[in-house]
N, C-alpha and C positions, 0 to 999 in steps of 0.2 A: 682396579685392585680387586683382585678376585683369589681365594682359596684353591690351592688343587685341588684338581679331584681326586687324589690319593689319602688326603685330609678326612679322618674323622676325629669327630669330638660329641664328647658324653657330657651328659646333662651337669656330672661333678666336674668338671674342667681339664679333665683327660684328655690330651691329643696325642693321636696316633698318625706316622705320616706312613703307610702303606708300601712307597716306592723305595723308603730307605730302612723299613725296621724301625726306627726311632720312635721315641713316643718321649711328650711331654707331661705338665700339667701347669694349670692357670689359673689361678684367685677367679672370683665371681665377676669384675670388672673384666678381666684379660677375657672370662668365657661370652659374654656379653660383646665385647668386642669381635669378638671372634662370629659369634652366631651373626651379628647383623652386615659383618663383613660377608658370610657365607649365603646370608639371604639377597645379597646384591647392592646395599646399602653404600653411597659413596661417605667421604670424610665427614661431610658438612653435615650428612645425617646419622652419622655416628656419634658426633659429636654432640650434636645435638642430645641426641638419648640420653648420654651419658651426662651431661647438664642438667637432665629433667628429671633423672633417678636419682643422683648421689648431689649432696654440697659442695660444688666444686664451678667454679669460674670457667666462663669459655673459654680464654687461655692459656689454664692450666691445665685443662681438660686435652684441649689441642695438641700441647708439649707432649703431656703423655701418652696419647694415641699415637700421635707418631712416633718416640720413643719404642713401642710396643711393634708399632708396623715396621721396625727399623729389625728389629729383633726375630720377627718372623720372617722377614726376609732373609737375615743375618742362617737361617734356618731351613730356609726354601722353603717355606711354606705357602707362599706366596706367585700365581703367576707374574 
């Protein structure tokens, strides 16, 4: 799971996808997701992070990362 590289994202949760013109934006959890996706991080250690930062269950944590990776896809954002 890796980001394109047409993909940027700002420190406020801005995403711009370069190849389409498109640009979104993402709450602090979606940009957190996004950055550790981007630094090469697979599921289990995204998951992880997000367990050890916010109150949140490892499988509800799960659901909604993929959720989210479902939706970046849904987006092309995603190789």
């Amino acid at each position: 799971m890796r980001l394109k590289k047409s993909i940027a994202i700002s420190e406020n949760g801005f995403v711009f996808n370069a190849a389409k013109g498109e640009s979104f934006s993402t709450n602090p959890i979606g940009l957190l997701i996004l950055e550790l996706i981007k630094s090469g991080k697979d599921l289990k250690r995204v998951q992880q992070e997000i367990t050890d930062r916010y109150a949140i269950d490892a499988s509800t944590a799960e659901r909604d990362i993929l959720d989210f990776i479902k939706v970046l896809k849904q987006y092309s954002l995603l190789d």
